[in-house]
ROTORKOL-974845 format. One record per residue (C-alpha): residue in one letter; x, y, z. Coordinates in steps of 0.2 Angstrom, whole numbers. Example, Ala and Ser with C-alpha at 12.3 -4.5 7.8 and 13.67 -1.06 7.14 Angstrom:
<site res="A" c1="62" c2="-22" c3="39"/>
<site res="S" c1="68" c2="-5" c3="36"/>
END
This chain:
<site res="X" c1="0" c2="0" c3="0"/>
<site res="X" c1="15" c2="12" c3="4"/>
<site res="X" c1="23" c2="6" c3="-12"/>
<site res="X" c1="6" c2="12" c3="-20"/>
<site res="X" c1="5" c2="29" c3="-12"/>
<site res="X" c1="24" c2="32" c3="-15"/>
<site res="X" c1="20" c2="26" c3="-35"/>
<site res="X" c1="5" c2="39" c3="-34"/>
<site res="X" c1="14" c2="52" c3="-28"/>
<site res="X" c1="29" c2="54" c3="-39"/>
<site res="X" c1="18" c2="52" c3="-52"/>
<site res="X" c1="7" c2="70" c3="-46"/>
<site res="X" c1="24" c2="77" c3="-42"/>
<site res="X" c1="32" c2="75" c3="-61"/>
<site res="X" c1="14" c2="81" c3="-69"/>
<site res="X" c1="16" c2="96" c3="-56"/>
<site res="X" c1="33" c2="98" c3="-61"/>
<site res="X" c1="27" c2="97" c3="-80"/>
<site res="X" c1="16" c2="110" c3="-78"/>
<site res="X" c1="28" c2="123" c3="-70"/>
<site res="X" c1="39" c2="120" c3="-84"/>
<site res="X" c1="24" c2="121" c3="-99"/>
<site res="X" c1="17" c2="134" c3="-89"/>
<site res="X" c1="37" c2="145" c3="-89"/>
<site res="X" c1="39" c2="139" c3="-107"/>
<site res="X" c1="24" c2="149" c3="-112"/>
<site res="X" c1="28" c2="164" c3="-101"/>
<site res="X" c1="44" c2="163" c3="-108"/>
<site res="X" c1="38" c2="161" c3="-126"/>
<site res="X" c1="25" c2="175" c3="-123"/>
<site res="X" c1="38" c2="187" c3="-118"/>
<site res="X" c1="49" c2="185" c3="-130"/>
<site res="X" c1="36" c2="185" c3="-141"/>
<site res="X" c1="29" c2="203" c3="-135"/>
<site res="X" c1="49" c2="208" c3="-134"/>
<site res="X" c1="51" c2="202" c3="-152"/>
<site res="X" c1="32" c2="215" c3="-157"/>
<site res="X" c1="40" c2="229" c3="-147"/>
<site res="X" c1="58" c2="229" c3="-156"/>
<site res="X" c1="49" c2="227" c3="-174"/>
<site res="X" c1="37" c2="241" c3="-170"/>
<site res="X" c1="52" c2="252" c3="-162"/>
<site res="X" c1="63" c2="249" c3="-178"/>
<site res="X" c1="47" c2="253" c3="-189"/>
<site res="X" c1="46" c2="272" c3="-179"/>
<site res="X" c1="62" c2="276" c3="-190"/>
<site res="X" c1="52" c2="281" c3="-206"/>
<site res="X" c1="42" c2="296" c3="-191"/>
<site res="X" c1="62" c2="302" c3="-191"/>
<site res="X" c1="55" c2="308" c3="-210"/>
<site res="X" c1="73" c2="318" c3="-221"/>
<site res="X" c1="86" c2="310" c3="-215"/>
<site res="X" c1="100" c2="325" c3="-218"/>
<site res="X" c1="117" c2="313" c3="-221"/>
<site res="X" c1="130" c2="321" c3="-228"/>
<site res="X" c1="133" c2="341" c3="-233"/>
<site res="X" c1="148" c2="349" c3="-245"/>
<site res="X" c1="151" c2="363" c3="-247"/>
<site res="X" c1="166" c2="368" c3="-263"/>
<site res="X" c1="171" c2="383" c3="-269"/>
<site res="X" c1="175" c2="383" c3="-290"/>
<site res="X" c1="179" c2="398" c3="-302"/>
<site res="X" c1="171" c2="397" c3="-318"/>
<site res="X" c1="177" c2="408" c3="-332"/>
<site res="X" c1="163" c2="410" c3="-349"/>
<site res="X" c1="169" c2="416" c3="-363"/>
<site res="X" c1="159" c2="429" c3="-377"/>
<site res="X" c1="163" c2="439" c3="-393"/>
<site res="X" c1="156" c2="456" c3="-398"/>
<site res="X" c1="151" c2="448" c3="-415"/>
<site res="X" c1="144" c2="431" c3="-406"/>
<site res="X" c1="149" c2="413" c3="-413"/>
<site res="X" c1="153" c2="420" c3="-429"/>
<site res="X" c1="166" c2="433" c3="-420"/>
<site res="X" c1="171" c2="418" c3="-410"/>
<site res="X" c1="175" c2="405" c3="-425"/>
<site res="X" c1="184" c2="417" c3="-437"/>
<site res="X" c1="186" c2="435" c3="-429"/>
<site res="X" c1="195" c2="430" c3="-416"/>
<site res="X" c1="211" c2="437" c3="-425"/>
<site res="X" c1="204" c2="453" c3="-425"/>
<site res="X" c1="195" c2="455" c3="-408"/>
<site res="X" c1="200" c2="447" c3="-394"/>
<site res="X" c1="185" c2="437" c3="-384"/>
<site res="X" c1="178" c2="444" c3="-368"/>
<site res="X" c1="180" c2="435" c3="-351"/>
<site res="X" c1="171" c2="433" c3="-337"/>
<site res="X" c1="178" c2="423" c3="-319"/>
<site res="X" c1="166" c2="421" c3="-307"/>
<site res="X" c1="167" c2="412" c3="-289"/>
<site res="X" c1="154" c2="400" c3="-283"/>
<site res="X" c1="150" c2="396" c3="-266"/>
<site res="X" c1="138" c2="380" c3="-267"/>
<site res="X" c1="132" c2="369" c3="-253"/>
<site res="X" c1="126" c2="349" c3="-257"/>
<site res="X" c1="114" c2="342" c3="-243"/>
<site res="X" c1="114" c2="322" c3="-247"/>
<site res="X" c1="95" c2="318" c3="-241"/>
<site res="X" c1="86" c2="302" c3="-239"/>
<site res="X" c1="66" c2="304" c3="-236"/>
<site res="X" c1="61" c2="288" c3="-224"/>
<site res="X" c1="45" c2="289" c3="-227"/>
<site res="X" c1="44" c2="284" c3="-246"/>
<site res="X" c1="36" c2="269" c3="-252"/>
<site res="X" c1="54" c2="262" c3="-256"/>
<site res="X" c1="61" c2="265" c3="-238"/>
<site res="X" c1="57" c2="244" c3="-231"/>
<site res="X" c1="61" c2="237" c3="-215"/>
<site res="X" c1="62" c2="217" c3="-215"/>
<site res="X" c1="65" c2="206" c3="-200"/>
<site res="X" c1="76" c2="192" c3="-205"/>
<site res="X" c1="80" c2="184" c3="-190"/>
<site res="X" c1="76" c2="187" c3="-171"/>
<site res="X" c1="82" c2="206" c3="-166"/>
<site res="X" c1="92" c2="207" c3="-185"/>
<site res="X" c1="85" c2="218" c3="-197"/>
<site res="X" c1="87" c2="222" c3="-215"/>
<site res="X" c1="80" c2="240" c3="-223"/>
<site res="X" c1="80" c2="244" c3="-241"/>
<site res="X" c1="84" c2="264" c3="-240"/>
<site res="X" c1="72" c2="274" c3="-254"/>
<site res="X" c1="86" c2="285" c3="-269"/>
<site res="X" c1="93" c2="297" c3="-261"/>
<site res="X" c1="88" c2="314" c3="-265"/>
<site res="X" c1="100" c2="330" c3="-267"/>
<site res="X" c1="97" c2="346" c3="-264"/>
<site res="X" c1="108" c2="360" c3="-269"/>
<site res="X" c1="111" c2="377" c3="-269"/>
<site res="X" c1="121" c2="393" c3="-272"/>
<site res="X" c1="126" c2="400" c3="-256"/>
<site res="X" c1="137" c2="413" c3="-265"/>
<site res="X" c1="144" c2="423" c3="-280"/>
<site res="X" c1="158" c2="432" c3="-285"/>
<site res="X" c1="165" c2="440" c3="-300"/>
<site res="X" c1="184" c2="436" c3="-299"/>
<site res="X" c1="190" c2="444" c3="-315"/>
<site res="X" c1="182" c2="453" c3="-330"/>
<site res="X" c1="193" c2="455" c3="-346"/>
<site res="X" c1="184" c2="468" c3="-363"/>
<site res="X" c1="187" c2="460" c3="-379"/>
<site res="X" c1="201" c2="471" c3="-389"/>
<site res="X" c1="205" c2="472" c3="-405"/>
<site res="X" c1="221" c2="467" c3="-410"/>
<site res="X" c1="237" c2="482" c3="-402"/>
<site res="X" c1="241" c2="486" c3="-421"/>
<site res="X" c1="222" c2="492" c3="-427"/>
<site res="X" c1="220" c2="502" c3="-410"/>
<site res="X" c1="230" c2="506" c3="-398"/>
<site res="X" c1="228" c2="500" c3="-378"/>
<site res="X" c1="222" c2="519" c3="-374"/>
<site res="X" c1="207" c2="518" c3="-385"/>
<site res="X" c1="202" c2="501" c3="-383"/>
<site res="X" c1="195" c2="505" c3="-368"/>
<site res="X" c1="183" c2="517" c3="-380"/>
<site res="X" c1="179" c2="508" c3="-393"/>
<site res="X" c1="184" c2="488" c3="-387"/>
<site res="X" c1="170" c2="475" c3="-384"/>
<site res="X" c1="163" c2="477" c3="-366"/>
<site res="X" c1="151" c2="466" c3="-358"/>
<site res="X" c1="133" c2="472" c3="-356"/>
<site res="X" c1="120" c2="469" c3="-342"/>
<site res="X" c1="110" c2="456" c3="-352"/>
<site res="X" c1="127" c2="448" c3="-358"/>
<site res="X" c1="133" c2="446" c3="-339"/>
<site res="X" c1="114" c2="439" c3="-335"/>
<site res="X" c1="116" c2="426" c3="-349"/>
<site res="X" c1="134" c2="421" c3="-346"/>
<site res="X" c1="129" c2="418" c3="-325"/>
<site res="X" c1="117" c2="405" c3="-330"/>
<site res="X" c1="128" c2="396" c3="-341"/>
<site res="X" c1="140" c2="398" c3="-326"/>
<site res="X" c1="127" c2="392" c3="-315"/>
<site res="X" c1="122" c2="376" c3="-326"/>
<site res="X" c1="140" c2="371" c3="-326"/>
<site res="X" c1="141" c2="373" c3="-307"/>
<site res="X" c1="129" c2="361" c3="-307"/>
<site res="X" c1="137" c2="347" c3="-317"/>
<site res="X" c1="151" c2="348" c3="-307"/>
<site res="X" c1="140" c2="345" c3="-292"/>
<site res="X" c1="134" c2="329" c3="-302"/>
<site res="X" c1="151" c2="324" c3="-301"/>
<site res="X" c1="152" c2="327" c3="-284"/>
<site res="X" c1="141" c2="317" c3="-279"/>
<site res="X" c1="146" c2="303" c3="-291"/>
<site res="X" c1="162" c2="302" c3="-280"/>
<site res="X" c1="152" c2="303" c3="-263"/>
<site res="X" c1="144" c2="290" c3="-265"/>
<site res="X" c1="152" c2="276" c3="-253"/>
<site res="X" c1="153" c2="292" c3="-240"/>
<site res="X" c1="135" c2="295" c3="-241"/>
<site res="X" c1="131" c2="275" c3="-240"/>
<site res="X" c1="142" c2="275" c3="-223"/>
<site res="X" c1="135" c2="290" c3="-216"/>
<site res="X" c1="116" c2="284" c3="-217"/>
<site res="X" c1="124" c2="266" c3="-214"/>
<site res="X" c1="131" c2="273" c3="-196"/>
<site res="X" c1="117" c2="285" c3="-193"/>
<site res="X" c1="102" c2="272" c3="-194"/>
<site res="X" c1="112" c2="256" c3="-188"/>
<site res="X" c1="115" c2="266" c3="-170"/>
<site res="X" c1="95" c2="272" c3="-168"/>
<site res="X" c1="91" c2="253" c3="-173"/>
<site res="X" c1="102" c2="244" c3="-159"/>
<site res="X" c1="95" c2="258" c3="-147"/>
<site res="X" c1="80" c2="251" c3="-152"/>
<site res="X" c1="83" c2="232" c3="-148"/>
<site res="X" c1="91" c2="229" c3="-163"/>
<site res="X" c1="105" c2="216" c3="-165"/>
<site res="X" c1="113" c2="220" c3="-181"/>
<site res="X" c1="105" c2="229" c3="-197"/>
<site res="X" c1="110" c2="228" c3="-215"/>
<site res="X" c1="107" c2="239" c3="-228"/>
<site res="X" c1="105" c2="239" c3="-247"/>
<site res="X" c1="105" c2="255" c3="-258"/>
<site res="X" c1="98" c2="260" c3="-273"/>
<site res="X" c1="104" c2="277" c3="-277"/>
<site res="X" c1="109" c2="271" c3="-293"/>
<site res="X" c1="91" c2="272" c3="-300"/>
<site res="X" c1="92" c2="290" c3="-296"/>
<site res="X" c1="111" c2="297" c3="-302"/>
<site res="X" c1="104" c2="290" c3="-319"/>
<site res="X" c1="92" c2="301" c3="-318"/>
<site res="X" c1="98" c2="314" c3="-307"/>
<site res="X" c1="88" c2="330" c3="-314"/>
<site res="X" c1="74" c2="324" c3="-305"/>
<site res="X" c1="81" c2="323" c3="-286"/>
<site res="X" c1="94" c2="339" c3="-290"/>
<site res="X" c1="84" c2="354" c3="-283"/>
<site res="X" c1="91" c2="372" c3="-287"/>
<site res="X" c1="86" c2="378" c3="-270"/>
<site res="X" c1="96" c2="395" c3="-273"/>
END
């Protein structure tokens, strides 16, 4: 009868035992669950951040244009006689390297528990004349043996207002393409910068590791549509 009773009772004592253990198991499973929903829907509050500024240049370049007092013609075969007028001007200009986590493209993948994969949207690129300077301005002359330096002043080829407005543009377009260039070169940096940035608020949100993919590509092949003259 003991024998029984003994029998009995270790039986009671394991299914007690298996209880505890299926009942922590759940718990366990339950809270890693709910810790598993917390990190995910921490990660996901990066696309509230909105622009994501990541990296700024600022350059310096002097840009000389070129004209003639008889146009292209003077240019092709009057250069002879009249020298071409130039115009230096300094640019001050300022790139801010932007990525907007709110687009459709920005995506955030959980790939493992607490390790996170986010497909950046193209980044966008803003930029802007800060300042600019003429440098140097030189009057078309006609050739020393025609008219003498004293009167060239008089009668030389100067520029005019509109002739200044026009070449400034042309200036600015080619300050432009040589931001295009720019950012062409930056491009690893910029990756890094928004690589470090994002990476640190991810693991101060329960994030274990995070890798990226970028697709800026798409938009430096057709980068008149992200480049904004904010000037």
């Amino acid at each position: 009868m003991t024998d029984i009773f003994s029998f009995v009772l270790i039986i009671l004592l394991l299914v007690c035992v298996f209880i505890v253990y299926k009942t922590n198991l759940q718990l366990q499973k339950a809270k890693n669950n709910e810790s598993k929903v917390e990190a995910v829907l921490k990660i996901e509050q990066l696309k509230s951040i909105g622009e994501l500024s990541v990296f700024q240049v600022y350059s310096k370049e002097i840009v000389t244009k070129t004209d003639h007092a008889f146009g292209n013609f003077g240019k092709e075969y009057l250069r002879w006689l009249v020298s071409e007028k130039k115009l230096s001007m300094i640019f001050e200009f300022e790139i801010n390297f932007v990525y907007d986590l709110t687009s459709e493209k920005m995506q955030i993948q959980e790939i493992a528990n607490s390790k996170f994969h986010i497909t950046m949207p193209p980044c966008k690129y803003k930029f802007s004349i800060a300042d600019m300077k003429f440098y140097d301005e030189k009057n078309g002359k006609f050739i020393p043996f025609l008219l003498p330096d004293s009167l060239n002043g008089f009668f030389g080829s100067s520029f005019r207002e509109d002739d200044k407005n026009k070449l400034i543009s042309e200036a600015k377009l080619e300050v432009e393409k040589m931001s295009l260039r720019l950012i062409r070169q930056l491009e690893s940096k910029i990756h890094k910068s928004a690589k470090d940035t994002l990476e640190a608020i991810a693991k101060s949100f329960g994030a274990i590791s995070v890798t990226f993919d970028f697709n800026d590509s798409e938009s430096l092949a057709d980068t008149n549509l992200e480049l904004k003259n904010i000037a």
